[in-house]
C-alpha positions in Angstrom: 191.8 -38.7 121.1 189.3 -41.6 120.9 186.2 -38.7 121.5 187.5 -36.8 118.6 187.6 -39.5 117.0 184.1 -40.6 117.5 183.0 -37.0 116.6 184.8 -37.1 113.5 183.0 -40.4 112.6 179.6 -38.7 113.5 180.3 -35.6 111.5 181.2 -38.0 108.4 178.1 -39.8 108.6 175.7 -36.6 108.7 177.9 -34.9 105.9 176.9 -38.0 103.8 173.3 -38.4 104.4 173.1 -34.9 103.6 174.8 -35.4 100.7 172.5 -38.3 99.4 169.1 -36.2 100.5 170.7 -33.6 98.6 171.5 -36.0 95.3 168.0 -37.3 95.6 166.4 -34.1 96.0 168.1 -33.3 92.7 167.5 -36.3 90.9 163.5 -35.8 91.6 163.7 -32.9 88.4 162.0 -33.4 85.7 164.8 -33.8 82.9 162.4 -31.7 80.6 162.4 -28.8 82.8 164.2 -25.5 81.1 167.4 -24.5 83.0 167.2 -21.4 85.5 169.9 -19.3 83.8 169.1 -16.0 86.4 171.6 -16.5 89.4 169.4 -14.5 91.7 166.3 -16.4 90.7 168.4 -19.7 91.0 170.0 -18.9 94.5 166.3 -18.0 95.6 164.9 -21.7 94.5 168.3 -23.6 96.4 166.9 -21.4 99.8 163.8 -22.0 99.1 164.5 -25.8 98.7 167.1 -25.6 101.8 164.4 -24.5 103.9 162.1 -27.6 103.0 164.7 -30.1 104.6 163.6 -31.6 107.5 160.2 -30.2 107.2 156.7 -31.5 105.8 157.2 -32.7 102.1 157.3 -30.2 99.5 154.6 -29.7 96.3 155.8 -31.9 93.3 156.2 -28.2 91.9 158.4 -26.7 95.2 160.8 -30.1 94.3 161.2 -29.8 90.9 162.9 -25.8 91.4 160.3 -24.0 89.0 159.7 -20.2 90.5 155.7 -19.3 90.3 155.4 -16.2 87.5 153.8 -12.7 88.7 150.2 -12.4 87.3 149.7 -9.1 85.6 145.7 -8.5 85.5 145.0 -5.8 82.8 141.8 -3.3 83.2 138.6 -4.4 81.0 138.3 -1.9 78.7 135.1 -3.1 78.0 134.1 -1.6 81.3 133.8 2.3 80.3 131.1 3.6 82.6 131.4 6.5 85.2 129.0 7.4 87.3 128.4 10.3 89.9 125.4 12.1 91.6 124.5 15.7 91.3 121.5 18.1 91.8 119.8 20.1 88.7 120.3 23.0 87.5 119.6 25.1 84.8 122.0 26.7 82.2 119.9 29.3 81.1 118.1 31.6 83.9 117.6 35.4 84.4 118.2 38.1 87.9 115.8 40.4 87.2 115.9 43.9 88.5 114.7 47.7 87.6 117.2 49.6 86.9 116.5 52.1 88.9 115.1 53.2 92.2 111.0 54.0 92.4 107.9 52.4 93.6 106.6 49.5 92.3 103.1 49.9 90.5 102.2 46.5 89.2 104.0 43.1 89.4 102.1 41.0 86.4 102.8 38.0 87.3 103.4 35.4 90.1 105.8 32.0 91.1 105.4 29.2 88.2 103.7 31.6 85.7 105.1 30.7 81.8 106.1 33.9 80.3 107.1 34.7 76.7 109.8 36.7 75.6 109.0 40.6 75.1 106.0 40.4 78.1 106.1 43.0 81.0 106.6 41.4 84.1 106.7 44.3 86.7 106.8 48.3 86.4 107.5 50.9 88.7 105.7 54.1 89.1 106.9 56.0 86.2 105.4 59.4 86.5 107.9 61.4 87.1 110.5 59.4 85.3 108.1 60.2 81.8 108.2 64.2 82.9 112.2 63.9 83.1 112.0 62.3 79.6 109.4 65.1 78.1 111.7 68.1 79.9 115.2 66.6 78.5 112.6 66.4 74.7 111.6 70.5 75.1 115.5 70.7 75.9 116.7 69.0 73.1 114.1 70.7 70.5 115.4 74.3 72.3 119.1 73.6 71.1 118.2 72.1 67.7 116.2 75.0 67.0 118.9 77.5 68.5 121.7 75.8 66.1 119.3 76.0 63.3 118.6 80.1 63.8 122.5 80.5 64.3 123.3 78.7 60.8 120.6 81.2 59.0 122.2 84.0 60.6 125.6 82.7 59.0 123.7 82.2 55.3 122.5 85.7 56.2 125.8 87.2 57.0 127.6 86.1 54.5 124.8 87.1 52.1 125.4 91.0 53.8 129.0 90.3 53.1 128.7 89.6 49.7 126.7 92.2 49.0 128.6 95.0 50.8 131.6 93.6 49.1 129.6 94.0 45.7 128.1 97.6 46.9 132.0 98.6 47.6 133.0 97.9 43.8 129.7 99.1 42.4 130.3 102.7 44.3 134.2 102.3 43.7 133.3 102.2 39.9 130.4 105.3 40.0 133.5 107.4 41.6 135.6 106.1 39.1 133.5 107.2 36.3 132.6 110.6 38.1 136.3 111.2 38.4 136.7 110.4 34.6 133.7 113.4 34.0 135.2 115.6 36.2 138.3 115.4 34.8 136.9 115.3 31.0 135.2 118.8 31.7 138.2 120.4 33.5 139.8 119.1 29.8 136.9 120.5 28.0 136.8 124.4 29.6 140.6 124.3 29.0 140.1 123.3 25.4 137.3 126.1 25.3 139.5 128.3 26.5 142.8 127.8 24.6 140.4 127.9 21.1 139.3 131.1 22.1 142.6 132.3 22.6 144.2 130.7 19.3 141.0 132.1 17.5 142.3 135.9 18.8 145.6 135.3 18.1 144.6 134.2 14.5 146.8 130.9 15.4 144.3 128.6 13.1 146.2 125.9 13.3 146.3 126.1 17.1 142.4 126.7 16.9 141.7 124.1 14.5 143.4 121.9 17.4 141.7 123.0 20.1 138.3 122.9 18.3 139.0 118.9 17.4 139.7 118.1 21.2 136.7 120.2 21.9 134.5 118.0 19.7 136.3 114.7 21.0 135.4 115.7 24.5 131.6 117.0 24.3 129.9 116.7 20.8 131.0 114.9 17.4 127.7 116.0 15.5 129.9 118.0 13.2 133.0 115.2 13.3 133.3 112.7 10.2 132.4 109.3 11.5 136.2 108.3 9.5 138.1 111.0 11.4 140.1 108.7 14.4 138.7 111.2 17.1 135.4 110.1 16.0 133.4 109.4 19.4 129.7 108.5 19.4 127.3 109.8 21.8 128.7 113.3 22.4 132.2 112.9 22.6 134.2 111.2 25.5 131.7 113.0 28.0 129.0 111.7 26.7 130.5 108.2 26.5 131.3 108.3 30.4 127.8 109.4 30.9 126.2 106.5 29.2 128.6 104.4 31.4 127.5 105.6 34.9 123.6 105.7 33.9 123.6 102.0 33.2 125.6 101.9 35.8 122.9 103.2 38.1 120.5 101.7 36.5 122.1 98.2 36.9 120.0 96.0 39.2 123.3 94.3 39.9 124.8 97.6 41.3 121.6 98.8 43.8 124.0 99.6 46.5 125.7 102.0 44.1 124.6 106.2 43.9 125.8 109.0 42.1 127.5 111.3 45.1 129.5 114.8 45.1 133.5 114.0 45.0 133.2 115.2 48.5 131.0 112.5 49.7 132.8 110.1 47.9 135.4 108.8 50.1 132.8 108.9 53.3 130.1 106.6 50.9 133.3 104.0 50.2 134.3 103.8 54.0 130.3 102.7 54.9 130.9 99.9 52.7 134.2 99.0 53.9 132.6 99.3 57.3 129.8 97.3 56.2 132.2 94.5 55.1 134.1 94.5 58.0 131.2 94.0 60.7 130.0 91.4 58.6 133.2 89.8 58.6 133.1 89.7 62.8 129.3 88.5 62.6 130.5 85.6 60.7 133.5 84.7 62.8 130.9 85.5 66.1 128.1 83.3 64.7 130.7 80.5 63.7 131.6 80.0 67.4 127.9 80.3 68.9 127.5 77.6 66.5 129.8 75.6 67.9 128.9 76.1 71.4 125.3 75.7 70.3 125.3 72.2 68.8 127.6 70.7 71.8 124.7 72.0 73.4 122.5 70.0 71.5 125.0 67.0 72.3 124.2 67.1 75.9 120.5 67.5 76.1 120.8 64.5 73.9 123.0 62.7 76.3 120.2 63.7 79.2 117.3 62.4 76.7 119.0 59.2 76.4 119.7 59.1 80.1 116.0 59.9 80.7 114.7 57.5 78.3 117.0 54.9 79.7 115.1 55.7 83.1 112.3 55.1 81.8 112.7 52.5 80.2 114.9 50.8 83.4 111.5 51.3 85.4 109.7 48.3 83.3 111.1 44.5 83.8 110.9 42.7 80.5 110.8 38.7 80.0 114.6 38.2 78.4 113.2 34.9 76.8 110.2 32.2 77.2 110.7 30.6 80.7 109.1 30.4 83.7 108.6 32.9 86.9 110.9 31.0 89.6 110.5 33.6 92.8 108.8 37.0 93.2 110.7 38.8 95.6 108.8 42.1 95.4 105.1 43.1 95.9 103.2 46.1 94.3 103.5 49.0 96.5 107.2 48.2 97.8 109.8 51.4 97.6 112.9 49.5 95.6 116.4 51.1 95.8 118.7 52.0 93.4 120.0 48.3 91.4 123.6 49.0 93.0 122.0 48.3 96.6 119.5 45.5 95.9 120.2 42.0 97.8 117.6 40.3 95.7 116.5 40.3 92.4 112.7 41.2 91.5 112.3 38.2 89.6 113.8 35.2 89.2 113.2 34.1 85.9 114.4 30.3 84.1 114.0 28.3 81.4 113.0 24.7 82.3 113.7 23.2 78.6 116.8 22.5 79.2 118.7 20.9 82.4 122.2 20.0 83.7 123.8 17.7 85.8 127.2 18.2 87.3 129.3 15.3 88.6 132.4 15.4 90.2 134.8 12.8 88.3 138.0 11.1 89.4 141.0 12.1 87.3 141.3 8.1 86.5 138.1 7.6 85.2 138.2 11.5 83.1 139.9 9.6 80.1 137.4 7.6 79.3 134.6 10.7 78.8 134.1 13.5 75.9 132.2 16.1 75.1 129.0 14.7 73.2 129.2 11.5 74.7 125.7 9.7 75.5 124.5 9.4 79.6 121.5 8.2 81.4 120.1 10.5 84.1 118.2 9.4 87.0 116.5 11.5 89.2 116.1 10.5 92.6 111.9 11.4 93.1 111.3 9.5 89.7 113.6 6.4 90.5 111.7 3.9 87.8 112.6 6.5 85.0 116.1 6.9 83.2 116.6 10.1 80.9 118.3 10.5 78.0 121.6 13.4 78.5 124.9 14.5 76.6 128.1 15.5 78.4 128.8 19.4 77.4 131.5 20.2 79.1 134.1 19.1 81.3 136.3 20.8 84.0 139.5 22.3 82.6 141.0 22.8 86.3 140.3 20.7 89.0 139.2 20.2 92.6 141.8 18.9 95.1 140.5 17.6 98.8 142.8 15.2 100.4 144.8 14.8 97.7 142.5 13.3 95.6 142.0 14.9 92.5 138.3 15.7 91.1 136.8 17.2 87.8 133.5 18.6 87.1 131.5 16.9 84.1 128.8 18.6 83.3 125.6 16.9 81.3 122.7 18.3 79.9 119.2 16.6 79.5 115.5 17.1 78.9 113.1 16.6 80.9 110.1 13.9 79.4 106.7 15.8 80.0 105.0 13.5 82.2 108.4 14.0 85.1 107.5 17.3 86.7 111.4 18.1 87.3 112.3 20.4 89.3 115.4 22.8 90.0 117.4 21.2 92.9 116.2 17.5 92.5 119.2 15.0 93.5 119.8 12.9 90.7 122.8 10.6 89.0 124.1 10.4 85.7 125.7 6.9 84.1 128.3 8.0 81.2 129.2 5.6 79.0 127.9 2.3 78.2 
């Protein structure tokens, strides 16, 4: 009893020196501090404090309670530049090749040569390709000419058609008129006869009859111009007869001619016949005409084919630029452009250059297209060339997770920086 209650005397005495460190630890605030109104915040300062007892003397600022804010540090957007290194290149450059297999006859030029647009830089041996060309020509004349023989035949035939059509109803009309003659006279030797036999009879008014239709048919010299059987020119006969001379004499009618009644029919069928075997030389010459100008279409075609050859066997400057690489020498069999490794002639033009960087995506916001950028070139250190961003990656490049886009800036070279293809250099974007 007496040891529990010297430890309960003990344990009093502690319990109230704590008490009145605690008090004075409390006391020590600053009575114009704010209250701490987050419990979590509030809990963390009496641990904090808790931990302090008994150890080396707290900050005035630990012993009042305040809790030390965060600092937030925001980017300088004053600080806009990206940089990134590169080699040059050109944007505009030419692979030149012939366009078709031969020997090379000349090569015109040589590495660093300044060409102009339009100039012939290299040609093959184009003798056989120009008698390809001047073959496919005779061919191509042949066939124009063939279509243009076969189109007069068709003017011709149709002309024959025509005409043997016209010949037809010219002869037609003769027979018709003959028949009309025959048949007048068979009239008349009836009439003749049947006025003889009235005029024995002493029938006058069966005479006087057969006289008028006898006069109507072959002779009105005796008739009254008033009397209605009046007909000039000897009668009806002579009528007819004046028809079928100017009918034979009508320049119109050529293919016409006076033939016997038996001949008649056999003179019609030539014409028919005529008509119809110009009818089938129309109809033939109509489809040789077809067939003749699709020939004309393909010896075209084989022109154009040889001409393109030709033309193929000559290398051309595209534009002004300069020669980069001559891969080729005169004298050197080429073959055909499907199988070539190398080009002839690698041609560029030096007036304008690129630069392409490889941006982070972070610092991507803070380019666009037209913006300003110093280039440096690595061989010309002291210099710093003017550029403009022209384009800029729409997909990236991923390596290790870190994600990359291509920026690409074009510049000028001064004239006294001999800049070359290939060069490392670095480009500033951005002030």
């Amino acid at each position: 009893m007496q040891m529990n209650k010297k430890a309960g005397i003990v344990y009093l005495i502690t319990a109230s020196i704590l008490v009145i460190s605690g008090f004075s630890a409390c006391s020590s605030t600053p009575s114009s501090t704010p209250a701490i109104t987050s419990p979590s915040i509030a809990q963390s300062a009496n641990r904090s404090n808790t931990q302090r007892v008994g150890g080396s003397t707290p900050s005035s600022t630990a012993s009042s309670g305040l809790i030390s804010q965060p600092t937030i540090v925001l980017p300088n957007k004053q600080n806009k530049t990206v940089t990134g290194n590169g080699t040059v290149t050109v944007p505009k450059y030419a692979n030149l090749y012939f366009g078709t297999a031969g020997k090379i006859a000349a090569i015109n030029i040589k590495q660093g040569d300044i060409v102009s647009v339009g100039a012939v830089l290299a040609k093959l041996d184009t003798t056989s390709l120009e008698a390809a060309v001047a073959q496919s020509q005779v061919s191509v004349d042949q066939t124009q000419a063939n279509v243009s023989q076969i189109q007069l035949n068709i003017i011709t035939d149709q002309s024959s058609l025509v005409k043997a059509k016209q010949n037809l109803a010219a002869q037609q009309d003769v027979q018709d008129i003959q028949t009309k003659i025959d048949n007048a006279n068979i009239q008349l030797q009836q009439a003749k006869l049947m006025s003889d036999q009235a005029g024995r009879l002493g029938n006058s008014t069966e005479a006087q009859y057969w006289h008028s239709q006898i006069i109507y048919l072959s002779d009105d010299t005796n008739v009254s111009s008033s009397d209605p059987k009046h007909k000039p020119n000897g009668g009806l006969i002579g009528v007819l007869q004046q028809q079928m001379s100017d009918l034979l004499t009508d320049p119109a009618q050529a293919g016409a001619i006076l033939v016997s009644s038996a001949t008649a029919a056999a003179q019609i069928q030539q014409y028919v016949l005529a008509i119809q075997q110009a009818d089938a030389k129309i109809v033939t010459d109509q489809a040789n005409l077809v067939t003749a100008q699709a020939n004309v279409i393909t010896s075209q075609n084989s022109l154009k084919i040889a001409q393109q050859q030709l033309n193929d066997a000559t290398i051309i400057a595209p534009f002004n630029g300069i020669v980069a690489a001559v891969n080729q020498n005169a004298g050197d069999i080429i073959s055909a452009p499907s199988q070539s490794q190398h080009p002839i002639i690698y041609l560029i033009d030096p007036t304008t250059l690129e630069l392409t960087i490889s941006v982070n995506e972070l610092d991507l916001p803070k380019i666009q297209i037209k913006q300003k950028a110093s280039i440096m070139i690595n061989a010309f250190s002291a210099a710093k060339i003017s550029g403009e961003v022209t384009a800029i990656a729409v997909t990236p490049t991923v390596q290790g997770g870190i994600v990359n886009y291509s920026v690409t800036v074009a510049f000028s070279a001064p004239p006294n920086l001999d800049v070359k293809v290939g060069m490392n250099a670095s480009a500033e974007i951005g002030n």
